[in-house]
KOLLOGU-850499 format. One record per atom (N, C-alpha, C, O): x, y, z; residue in one letter. Coordinates in pm, whole numbers, padded with zeros to 5 digits, always signed. Example, Ala and Ser with C-alpha at 12.3 -4.5 7.8 and 13.67 -1.06 7.14 Angstrom:
+01319-00569+00780A;+01230-00450+00780A;+01320-00330+00780A;+01424-00332+00846A;+01285-00225+00708S;+01367-00106+00714S;+01290+00003+00787S;+01341+00114+00804S;
This chain:
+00389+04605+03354X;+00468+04530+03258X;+00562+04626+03189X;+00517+04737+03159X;+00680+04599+03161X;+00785+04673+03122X;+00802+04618+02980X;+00793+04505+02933X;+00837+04764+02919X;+00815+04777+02752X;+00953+04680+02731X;+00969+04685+02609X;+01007+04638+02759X;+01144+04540+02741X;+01055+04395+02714X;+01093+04324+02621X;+00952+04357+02786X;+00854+04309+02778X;+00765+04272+02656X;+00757+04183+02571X;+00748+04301+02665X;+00611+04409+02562X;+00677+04356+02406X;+00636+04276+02322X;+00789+04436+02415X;+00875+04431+02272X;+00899+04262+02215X;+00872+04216+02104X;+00975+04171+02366X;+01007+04043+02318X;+00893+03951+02288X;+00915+03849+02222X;+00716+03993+02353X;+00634+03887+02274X;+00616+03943+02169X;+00532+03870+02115X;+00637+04026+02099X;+00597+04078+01980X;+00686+04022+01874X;+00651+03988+01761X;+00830+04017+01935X;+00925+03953+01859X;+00909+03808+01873X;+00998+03751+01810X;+00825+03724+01934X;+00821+03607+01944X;+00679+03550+01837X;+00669+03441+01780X;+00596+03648+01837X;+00474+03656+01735X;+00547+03669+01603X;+00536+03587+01512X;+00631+03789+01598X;+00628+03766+01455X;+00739+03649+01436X;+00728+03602+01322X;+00818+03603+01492X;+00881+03437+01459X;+00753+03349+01405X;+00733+03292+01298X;+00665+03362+01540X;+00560+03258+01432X;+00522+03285+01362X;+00506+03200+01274X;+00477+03419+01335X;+00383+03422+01217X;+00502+03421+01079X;+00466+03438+00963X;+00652+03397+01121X;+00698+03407+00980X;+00688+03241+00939X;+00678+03193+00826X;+00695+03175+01059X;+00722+02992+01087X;+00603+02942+01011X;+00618+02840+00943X;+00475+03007+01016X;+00349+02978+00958X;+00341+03007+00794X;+00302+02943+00696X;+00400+03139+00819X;+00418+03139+00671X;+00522+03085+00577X;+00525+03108+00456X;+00594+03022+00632X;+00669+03010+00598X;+00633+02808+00554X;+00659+02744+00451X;+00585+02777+00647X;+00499+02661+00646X;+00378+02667+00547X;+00316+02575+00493X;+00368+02745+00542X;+00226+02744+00424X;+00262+02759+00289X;+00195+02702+00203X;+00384+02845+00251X;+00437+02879+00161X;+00498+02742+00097X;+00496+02738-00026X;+00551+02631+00165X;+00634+02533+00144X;+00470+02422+00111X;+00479+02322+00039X;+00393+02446+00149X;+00296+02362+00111X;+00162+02392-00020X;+00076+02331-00083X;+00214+02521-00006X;+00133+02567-00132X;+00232+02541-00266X;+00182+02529-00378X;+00348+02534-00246X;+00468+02505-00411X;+00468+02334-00400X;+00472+02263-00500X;+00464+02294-00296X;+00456+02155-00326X;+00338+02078-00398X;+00338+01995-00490X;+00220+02146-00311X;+00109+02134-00382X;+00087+02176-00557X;+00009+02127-00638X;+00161+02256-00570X;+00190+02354-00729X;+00224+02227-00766X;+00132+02155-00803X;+00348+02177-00764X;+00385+02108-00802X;+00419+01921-00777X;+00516+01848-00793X;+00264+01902-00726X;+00237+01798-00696X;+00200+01680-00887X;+00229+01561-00871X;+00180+01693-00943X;+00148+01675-01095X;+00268+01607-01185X;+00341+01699-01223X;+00296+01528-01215X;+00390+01462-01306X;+00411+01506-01404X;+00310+01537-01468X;+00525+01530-01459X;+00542+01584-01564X;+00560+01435-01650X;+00643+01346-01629X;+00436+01443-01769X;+00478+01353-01854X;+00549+01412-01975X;+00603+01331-02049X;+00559+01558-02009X;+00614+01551-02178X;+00697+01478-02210X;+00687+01411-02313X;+00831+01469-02105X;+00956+01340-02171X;+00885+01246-02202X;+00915+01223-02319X;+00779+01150-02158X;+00781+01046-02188X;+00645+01050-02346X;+00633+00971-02439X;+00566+01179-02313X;+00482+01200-02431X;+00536+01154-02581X;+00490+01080-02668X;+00711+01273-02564X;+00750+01330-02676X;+00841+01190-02705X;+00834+01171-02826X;+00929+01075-02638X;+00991+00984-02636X;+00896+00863-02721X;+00922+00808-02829X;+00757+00839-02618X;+00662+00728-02681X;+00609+00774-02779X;+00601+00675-02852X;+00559+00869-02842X;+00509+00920-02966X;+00557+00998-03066X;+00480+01061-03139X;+00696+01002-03082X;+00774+01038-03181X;+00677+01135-03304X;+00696+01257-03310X;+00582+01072-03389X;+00513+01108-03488X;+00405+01178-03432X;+00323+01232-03506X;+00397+01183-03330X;+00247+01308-03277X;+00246+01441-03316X;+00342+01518-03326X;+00125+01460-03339X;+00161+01594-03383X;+00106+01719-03246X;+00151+01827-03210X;-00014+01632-03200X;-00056+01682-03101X;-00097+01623-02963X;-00131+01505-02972X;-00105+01693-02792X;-00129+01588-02688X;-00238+01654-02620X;-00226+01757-02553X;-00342+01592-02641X;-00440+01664-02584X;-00478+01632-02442X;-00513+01518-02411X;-00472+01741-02348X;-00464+01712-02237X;-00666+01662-02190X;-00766+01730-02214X;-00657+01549-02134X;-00801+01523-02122X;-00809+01536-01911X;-00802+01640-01846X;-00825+01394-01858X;-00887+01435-01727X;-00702+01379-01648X;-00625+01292-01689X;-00691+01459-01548X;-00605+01419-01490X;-00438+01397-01574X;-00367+01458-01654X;-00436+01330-01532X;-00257+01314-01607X;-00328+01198-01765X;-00265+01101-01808X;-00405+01224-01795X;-00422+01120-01899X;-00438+01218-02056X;-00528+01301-02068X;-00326+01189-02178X;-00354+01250-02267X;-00459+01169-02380X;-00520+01064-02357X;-00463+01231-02480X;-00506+01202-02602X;-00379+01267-02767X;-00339+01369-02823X;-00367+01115-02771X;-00218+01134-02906X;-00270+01161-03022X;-00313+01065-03087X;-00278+01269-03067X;-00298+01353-03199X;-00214+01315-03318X;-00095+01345-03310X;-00265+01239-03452X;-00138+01215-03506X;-00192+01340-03667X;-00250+01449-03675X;-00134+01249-03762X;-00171+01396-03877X;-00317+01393-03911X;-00377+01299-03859X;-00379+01463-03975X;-00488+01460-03997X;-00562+01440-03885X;-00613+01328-03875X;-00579+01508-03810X;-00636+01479-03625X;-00662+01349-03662X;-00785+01335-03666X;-00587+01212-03701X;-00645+01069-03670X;-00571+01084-03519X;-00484+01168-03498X;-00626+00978-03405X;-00653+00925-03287X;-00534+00847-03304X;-00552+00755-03383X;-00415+00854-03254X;-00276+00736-03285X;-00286+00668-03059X;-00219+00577-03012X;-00362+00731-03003X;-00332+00647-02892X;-00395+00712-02786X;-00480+00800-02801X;-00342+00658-02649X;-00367+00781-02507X;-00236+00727-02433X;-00144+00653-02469X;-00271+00801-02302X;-00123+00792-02269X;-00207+00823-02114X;-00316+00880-02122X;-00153+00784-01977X;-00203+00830-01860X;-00084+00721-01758X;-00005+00634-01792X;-00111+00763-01663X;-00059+00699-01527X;-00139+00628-01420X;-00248+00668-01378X;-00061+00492-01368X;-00095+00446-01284X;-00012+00406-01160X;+00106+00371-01172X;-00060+00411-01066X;+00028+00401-00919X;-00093+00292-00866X;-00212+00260-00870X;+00054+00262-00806X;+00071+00132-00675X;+00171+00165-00597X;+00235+00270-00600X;+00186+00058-00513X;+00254+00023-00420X;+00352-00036-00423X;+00323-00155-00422X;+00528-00014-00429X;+00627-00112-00463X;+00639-00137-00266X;+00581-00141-00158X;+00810-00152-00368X;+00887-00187-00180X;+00849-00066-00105X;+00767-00070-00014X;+00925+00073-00155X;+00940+00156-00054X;+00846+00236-00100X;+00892+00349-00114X;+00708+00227-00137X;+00612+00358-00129X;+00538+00327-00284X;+00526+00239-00370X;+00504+00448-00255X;+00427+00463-00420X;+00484+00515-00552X;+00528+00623-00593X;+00462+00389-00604X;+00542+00414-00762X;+00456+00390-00871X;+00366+00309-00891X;+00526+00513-00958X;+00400+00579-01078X;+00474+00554-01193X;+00594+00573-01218X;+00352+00495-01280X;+00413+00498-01360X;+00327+00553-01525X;+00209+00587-01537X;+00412+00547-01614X;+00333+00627-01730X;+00317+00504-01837X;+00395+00410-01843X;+00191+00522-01928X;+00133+00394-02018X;+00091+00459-02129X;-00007+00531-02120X;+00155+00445-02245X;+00083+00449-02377X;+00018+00324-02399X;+00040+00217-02342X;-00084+00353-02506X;-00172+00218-02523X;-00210+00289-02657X;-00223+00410-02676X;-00222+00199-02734X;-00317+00209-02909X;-00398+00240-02862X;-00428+00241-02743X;-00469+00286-02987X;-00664+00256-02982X;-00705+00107-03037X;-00809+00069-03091X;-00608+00051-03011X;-00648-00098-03013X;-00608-00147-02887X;-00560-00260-02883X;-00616-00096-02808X;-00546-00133-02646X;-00440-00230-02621X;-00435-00327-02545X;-00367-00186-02692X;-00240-00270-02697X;-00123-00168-02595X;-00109-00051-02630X;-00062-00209-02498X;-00011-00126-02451X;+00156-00103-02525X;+00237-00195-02523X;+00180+00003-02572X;+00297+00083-02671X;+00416+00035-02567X;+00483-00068-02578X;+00428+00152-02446X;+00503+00177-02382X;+00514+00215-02243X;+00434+00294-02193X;+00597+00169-02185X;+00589+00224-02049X;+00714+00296-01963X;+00826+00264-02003X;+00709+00375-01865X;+00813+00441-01810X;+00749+00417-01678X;+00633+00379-01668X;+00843+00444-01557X;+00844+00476-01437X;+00866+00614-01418X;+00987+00636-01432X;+00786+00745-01386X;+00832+00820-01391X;+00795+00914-01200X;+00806+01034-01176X;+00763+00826-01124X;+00798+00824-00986X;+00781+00764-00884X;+00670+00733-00842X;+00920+00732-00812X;+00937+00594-00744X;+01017+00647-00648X;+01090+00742-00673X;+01007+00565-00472X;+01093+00586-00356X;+01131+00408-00393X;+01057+00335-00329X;+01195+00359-00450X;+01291+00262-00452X;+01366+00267-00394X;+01411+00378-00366X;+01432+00133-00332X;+01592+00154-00271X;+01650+00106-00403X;+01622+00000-00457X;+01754+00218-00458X;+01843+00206-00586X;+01833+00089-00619X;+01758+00043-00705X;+01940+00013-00529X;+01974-00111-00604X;+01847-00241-00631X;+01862-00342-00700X;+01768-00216-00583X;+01667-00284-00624X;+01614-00231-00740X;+01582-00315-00824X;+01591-00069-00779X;+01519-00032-00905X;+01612-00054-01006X;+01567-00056-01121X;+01760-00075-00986X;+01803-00084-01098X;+01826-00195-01112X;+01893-00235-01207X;+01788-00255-01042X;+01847-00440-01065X;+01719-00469-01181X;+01723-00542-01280X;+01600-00379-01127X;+01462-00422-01242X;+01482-00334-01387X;+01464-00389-01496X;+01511-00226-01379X;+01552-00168-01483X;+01613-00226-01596X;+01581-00227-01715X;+01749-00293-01507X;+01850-00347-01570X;+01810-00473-01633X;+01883-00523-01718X;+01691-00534-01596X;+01713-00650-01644X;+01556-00643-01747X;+01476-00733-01775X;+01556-00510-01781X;+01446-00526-01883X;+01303-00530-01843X;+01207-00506-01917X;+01302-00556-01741X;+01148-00595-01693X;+01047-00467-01722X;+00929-00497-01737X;+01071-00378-01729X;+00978-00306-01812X;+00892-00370-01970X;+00770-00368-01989X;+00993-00420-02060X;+00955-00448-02185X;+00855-00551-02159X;+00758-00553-02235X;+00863-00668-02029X;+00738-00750-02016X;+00646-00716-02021X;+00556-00798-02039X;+00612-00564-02008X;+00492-00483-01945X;+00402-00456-02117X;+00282-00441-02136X;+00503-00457-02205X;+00457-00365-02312X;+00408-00498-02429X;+00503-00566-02468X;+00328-00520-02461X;+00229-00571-02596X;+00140-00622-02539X;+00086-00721-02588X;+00100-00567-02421X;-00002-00649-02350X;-00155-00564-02365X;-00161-00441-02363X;-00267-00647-02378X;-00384-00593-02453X;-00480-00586-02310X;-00448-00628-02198X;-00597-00524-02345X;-00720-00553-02256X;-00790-00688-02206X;-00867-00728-02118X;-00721-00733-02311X;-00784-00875-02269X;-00687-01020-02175X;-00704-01138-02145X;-00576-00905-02158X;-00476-00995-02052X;-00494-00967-01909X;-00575-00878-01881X;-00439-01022-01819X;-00473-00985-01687X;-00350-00877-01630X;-00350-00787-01546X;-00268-00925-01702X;-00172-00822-01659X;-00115-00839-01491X;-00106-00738-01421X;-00082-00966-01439X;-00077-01002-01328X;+00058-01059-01281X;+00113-01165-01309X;+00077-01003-01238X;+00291-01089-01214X;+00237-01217-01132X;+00154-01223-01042X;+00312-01314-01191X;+00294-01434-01167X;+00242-01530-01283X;+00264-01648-01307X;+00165-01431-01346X;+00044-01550-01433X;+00084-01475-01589X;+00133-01548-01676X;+00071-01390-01605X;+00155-01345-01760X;+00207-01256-01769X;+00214-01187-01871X;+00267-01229-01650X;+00414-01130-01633X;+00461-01218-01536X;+00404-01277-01444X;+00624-01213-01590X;+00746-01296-01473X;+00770-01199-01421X;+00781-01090-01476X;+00784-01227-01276X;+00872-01129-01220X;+01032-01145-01172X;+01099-01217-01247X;+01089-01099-01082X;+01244-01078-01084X;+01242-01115-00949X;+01165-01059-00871X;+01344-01232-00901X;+01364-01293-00796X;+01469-01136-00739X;+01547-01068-00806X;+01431-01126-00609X;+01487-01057-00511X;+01415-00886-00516X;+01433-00800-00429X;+01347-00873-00620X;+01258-00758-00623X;+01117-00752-00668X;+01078-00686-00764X;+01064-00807-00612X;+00929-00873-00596X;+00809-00780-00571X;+00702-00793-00630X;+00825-00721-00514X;+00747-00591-00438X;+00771-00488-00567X;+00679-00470-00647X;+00882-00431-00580X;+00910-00358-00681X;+00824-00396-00807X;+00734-00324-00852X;+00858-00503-00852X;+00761-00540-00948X;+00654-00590-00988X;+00596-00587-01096X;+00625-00651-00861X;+00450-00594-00840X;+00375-00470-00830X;+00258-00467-00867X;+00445-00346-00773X;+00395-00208-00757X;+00372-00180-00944X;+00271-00138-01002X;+00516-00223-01006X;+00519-00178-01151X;+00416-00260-01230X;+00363-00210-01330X;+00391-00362-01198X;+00270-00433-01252X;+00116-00408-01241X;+00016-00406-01312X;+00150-00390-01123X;-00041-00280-01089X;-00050-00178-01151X;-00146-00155-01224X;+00059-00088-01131X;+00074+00046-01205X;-00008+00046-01308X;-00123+00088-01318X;+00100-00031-01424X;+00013-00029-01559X;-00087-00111-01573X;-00140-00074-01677X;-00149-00207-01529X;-00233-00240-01486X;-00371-00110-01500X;-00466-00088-01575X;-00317-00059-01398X;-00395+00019-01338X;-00442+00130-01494X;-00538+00168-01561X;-00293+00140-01483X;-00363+00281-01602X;-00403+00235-01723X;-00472+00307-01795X;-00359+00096-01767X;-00447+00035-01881X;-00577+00042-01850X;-00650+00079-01942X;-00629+00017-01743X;-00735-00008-01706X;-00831+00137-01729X;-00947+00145-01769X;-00758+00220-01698X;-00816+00370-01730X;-00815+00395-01848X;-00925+00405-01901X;-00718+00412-01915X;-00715+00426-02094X;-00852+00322-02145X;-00956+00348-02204X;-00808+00227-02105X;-00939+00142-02226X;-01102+00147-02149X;-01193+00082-02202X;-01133+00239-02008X;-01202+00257-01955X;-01256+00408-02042X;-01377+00429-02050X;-01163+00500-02100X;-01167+00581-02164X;-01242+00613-02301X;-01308+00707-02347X;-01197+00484-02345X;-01215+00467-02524X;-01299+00325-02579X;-01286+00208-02542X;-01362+00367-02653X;-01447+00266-02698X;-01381+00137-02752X;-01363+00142-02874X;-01347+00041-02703X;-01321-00107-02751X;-01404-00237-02735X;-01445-00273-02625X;-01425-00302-02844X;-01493-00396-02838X;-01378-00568-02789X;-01420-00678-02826X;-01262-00557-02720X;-01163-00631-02703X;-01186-00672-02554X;-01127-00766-02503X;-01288-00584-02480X;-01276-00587-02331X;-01404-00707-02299X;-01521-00689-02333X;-01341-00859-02211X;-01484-00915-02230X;-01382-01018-02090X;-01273-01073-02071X;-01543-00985-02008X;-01476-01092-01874X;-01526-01219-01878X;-01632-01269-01915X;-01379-01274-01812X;-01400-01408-01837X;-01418-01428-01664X;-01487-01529-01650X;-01393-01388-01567X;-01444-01461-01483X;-01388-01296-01318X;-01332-01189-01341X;-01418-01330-01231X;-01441-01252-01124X;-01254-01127-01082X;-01229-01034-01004X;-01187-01190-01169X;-01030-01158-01172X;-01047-00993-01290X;-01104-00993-01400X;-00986-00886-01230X;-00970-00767-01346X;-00914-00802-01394X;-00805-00849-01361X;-00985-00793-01543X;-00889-00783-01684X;-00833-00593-01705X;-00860-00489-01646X;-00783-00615-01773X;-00717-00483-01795X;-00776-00418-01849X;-00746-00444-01966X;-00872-00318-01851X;-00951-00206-01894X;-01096-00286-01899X;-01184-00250-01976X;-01110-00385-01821X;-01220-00408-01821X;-01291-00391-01707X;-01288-00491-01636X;-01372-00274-01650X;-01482-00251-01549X;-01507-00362-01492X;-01496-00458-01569X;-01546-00397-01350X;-01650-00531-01294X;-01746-00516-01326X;-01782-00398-01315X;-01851-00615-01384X;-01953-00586-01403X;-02023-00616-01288X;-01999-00708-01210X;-02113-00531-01284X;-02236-00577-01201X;-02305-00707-01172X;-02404-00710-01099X;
């Protein structure tokens, strides 16, 4: 075997081994930065906080003066049109839900902004533990983006369901085999 040889698998090894690393490298920063950044929406929904205490996962705890308890805050994902869309939920400690954001979505534009635009977020917000929180039945949804706003309806849904799964309320009480919003199935 001739060192002309010799030389080009060596140069063909280290291609891969840069292709590998180079592949691993791109999956280890993605992974870094797989995590939502909520502060915009922390520092936006809680104006008067003084502090955000980070508890399990993307879910805080809202510090107001005098360490009183002013809320929590966490995320929930579903399923819209085009993928999985997340979204972020303040809620009282009376499980009233404050506020909500979308803070990641594969939408096709003109569908997210057709929902944007027309407010459908604010349907989402004064809604308690003891609602179902269900598009159709006490959320309207938006003719021609349907999917979209069903994903956004589970969402918070979803993360109400975690917040008041979180915190002690006496508001959570099933009425029949359908999730209420922070209310566990019972056994």
């Amino acid at each position: 075997m001739s060192a002309k040889k010799a030389f080009g698998w060596r140069k063909q090894d280290g291609i891969r081994l840069a292709v590998i690393a180079w592949i691993v490298t791109c999956w280890w920063i993605g992974a870094d930065r797989a995590g939502v950044d909520l502060q915009p929406f922390l520092a936006a929904a809680w104006p008067d906080a003084q502090d955000f205490e980070k508890l399990d996962g993307d879910s805080y705890r809202v510090v107001g003066d005098e360490e009183t308890v002013l809320g929590y805050v966490t995320t929930g994902t579903a399923s819209g049109y085009g993928g999985p869309l997340t979204m972020a939920v303040s809620m009282t400690i009376d499980g009233v839900v404050e506020s909500v954001a979308v803070v990641e979505h594969r939408e096709t534009p003109s569908f997210f902004r057709t929902v944007v635009d027309s407010r459908f977020l604010a349907r989402l917000t004064g809604k308690t533990n003891e609602d179902p929180i269900v598009l159709g039945d006490d959320v309207d949804g938006l003719s021609g983006a349907t999917y979209t706003c069903l994903g956004m309806t589970q969402s918070v849904h979803r993360a109400a369901r975690e917040i008041a799964g979180s915190i002690s309320t006496s508001r959570c009480r099933r009425t029949s085999d359908e999730l209420s919003s922070g209310c566990p199935k019972s056994s």
